[in-house]
TORKELUM-421464 format. One record per residue (C-alpha): residue in three letters; y, x, z. Coordinates in steps of 0.02 Angstrom, whole numbers, plus 50000, padded with zeros to 5 digits. Example, Ala and Ser with C-alpha at 12.3 -4.5 7.8 and 13.67 -1.06 7.14 Angstrom:
% residues 2
ALA497755061550390SER499475068450357
***
This chain:
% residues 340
UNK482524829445728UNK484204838545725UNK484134858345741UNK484264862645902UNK485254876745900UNK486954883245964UNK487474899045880UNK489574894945883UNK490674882145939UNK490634871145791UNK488774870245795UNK488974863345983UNK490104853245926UNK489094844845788UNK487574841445890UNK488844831245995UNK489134818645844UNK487994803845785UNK486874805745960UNK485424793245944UNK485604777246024UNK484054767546129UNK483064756446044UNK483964739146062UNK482194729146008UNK481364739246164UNK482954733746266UNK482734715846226UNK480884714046262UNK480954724146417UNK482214708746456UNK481194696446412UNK479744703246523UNK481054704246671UNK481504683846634UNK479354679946618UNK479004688246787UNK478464681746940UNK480364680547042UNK481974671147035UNK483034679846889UNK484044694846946UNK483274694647122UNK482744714647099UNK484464717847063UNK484744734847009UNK482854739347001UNK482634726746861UNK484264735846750UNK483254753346783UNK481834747046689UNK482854738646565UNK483784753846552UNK482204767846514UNK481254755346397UNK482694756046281UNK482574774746296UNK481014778346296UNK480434766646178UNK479394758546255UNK479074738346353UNK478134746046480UNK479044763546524UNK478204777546620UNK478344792846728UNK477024802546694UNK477694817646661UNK479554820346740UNK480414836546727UNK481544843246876UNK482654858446780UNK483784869046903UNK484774880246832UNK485604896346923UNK486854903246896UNK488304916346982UNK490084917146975UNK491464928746983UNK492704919147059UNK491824919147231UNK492794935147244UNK494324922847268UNK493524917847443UNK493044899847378UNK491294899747452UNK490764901547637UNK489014911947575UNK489134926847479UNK488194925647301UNK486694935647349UNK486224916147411UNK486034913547250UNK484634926247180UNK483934921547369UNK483784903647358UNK482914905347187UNK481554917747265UNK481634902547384UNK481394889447259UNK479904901247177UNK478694900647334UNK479024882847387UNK480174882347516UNK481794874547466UNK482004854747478UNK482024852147309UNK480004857647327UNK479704845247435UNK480564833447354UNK479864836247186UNK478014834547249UNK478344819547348UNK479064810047180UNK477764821747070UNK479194829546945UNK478834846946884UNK479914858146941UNK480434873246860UNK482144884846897UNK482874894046769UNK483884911746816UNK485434913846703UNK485894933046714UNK485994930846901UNK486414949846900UNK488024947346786UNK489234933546859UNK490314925446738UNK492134931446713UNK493404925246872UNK493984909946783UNK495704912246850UNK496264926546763UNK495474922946605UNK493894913146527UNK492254914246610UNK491334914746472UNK491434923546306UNK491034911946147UNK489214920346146UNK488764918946312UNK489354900246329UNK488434899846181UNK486624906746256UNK486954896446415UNK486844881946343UNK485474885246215UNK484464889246393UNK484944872146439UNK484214864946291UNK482574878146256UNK482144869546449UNK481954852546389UNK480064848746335UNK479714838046200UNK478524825146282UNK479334824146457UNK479604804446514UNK481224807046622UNK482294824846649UNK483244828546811UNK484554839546814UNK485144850646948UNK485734868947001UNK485864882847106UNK487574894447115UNK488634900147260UNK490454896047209UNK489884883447076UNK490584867447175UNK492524875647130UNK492104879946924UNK491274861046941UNK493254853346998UNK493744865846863UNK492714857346755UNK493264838646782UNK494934843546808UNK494814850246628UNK493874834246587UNK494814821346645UNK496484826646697UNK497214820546880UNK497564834946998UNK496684849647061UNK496894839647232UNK495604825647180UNK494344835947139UNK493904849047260UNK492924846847407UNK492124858847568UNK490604863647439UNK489554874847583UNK490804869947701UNK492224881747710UNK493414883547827UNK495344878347794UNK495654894547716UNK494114893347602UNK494824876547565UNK496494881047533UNK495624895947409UNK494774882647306UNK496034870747281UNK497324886947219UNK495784894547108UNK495744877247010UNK497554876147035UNK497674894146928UNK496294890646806UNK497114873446767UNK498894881046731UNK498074897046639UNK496874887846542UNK497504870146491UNK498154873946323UNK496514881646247UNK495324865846337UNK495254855346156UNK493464851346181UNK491784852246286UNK491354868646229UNK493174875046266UNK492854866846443UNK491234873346480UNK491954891246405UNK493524892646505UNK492974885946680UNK490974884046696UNK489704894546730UNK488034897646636UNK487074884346761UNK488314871646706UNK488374875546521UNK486364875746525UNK486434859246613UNK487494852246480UNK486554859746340UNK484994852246439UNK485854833346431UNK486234834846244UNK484644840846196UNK483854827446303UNK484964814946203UNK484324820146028UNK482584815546085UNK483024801246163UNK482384807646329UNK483244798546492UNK484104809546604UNK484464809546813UNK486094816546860UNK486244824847040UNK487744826247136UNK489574833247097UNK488924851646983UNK487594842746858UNK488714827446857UNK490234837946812UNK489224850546687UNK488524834946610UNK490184823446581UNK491044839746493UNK490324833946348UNK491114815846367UNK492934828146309UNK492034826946139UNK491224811846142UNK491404798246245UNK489734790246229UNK488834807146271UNK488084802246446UNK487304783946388UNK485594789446414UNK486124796246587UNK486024788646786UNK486954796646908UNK485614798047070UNK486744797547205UNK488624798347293UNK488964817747332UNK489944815547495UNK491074828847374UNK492594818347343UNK492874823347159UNK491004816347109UNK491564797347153UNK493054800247059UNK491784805946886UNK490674791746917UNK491954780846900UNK492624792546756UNK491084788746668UNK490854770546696UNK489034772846811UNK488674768946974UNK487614781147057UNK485854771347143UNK485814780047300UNK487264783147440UNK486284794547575UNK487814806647609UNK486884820047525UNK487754836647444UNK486364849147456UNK486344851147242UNK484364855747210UNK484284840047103UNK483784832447254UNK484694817847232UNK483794815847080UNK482004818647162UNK482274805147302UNK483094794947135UNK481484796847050UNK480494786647191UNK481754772247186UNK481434772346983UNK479684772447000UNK479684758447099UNK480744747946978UNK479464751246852UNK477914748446968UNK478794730546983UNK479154729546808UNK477384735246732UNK476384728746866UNK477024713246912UNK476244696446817UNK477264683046724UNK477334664746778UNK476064660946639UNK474794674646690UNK474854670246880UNK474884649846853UNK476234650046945UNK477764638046874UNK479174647446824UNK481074639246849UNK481444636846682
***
């Protein structure tokens, strides 16, 4: 396996080239299973193309879930001193004690679908820069954000999901795609925490700034993640890459982990193919990066709580593709005569 290890830009940069691809042999037979089983073809629509999907990457006909990984990253930001947020970033350090004796969502979510959970703190105490009057990050702390992201990633884990904690972090995310994927500041920022019209108004002209102060120096997905994110979305994007190189599938949550993980598309376009997006943020921007990315997120439950719990009530909807496609007999082990 490649070195896993970011120690400058151009090392980032080369992990992001010749990314494994699924097993096509697992891909077909998975397929084949789907055509032998014991229903009209296509008839579990999407559930059948989740199994499909995590047999190729997993390498196996039969995947599993045995041991699922929830990572949430935290991380704080200095441009919450722009107004952008309605909570100050205290929340932040708050929510994680919160997270750490069980009584965010994203515990309850995590034991109902029976993911690990663990939350890793980024330098809570140090914010990054106030992207709108310069970068956020430095080269070395982008640079240990992301190798955070990819230290969290076990080796043997079945499925990753991917989410975050950071007051403020729903403005460096439209930073982010903005950077990304061009259109205007306008398309990607949303109420976040729900801010007023001035909090609004504050968002929209810190993207607005960073996009006109930082444009020229946004060459690639470090660059990106550099100039406008924040350590919980460069660890998130570390977390997807190294998640990539061992062929581990990955959950998206809403509009931050989406946006932290389609950075790296800048540099390579293929980057999120081992990837599902969990479910429509009621953000506006994260419809806009699904479509960016060519993936249609599985759930639409007007959630935009971050957590990764999109991702954990994701989970139980993948599980039960693959209870259907494991369990399930063919027409030839039931007796029953198929439609061919």
């Amino acid at each position: 396996m490649t070195n896993l290890k970011i120690t400058s830009h151009s090392s980032f940069s080369a992990l992001l080239e010749g990314l494994p691809s699924p097993q096509q042999h697992f891909i077909d037979e998975a397929t084949q299973r789907q055509s032998a089983l014991t229903k009209p073809p296509g008839s579990l629509g999407r559930l059948e193309e989740i199994a499909v999907f995590l047999a190729g990457w997993q390498g196996k006909l039969k995947p599993t879930t045995d041991n699922v990984h929830c990572l949430v990253f935290a991380g704080n930001h200095g441009v919450t001193r722009k107004g952008v947020s309605a909570f100050p970033s205290e929340v932040t350090e708050q929510m994680v004690a919160n997270f750490a004796t069980g009584g965010a969502a994203i515990n309850q979510l995590c034991a109902a679908a029976g993911a690990t959970l663990d939350v890793i703190a980024l330098d809570l105490d140090q914010p990054v820069a106030d992207f709108t009057s310069g970068p956020a990050m430095s080269d070395e702390e982008c640079c240990a954000a992301i190798q955070a992201g990819i230290d969290a990633v076990p080796e043997d884990a079945d499925i990753i999901l991917l989410g975050e904690m950071g007051i403020g972090n729903t403005t460096s995310a439209a930073a982010v795609a903005q950077a990304t994927f061009g259109c205007f500041p306008s398309d990607w920022v949303g109420r976040g925490t729900g801010v007023d019209d001035n909090g609004f108004k504050a968002k929209l002209k810190a993207v607005e700034d960073a996009h006109l102060l930082h444009l020229s120096s946004q060459i690639s997905s470090f660059d990106i993640l550099r100039t406008v994110g924040g350590r919980e979305l460069a660890a998130i994007a570390g977390a997807t890459l190294a998640a990539r190189h061992k062929r581990i599938p990955v959950i998206l949550d809403g509009l931050i982990s989406t946006a932290a993980a389609a950075a790296l598309v800048k540099s390579n376009p293929d980057a999120l193919d081992h990837c599902l997006i969990s479910h429509l943020s009621v953000e506006p921007g994260h419809k806009l990066i699904a479509e960016k990315v060519h993936k249609k997120p599985l759930l639409d439950l007007g959630m935009r709580l971050g957590e990764a719990s999109g991702a954990a009530v994701a989970l139980m909807i993948i599980k039960s593709a693959l209870a259907a496609h494991n369990g399930m007999a063919t027409f030839k082990e039931a007796g029953v005569t198929s439609g061919d």
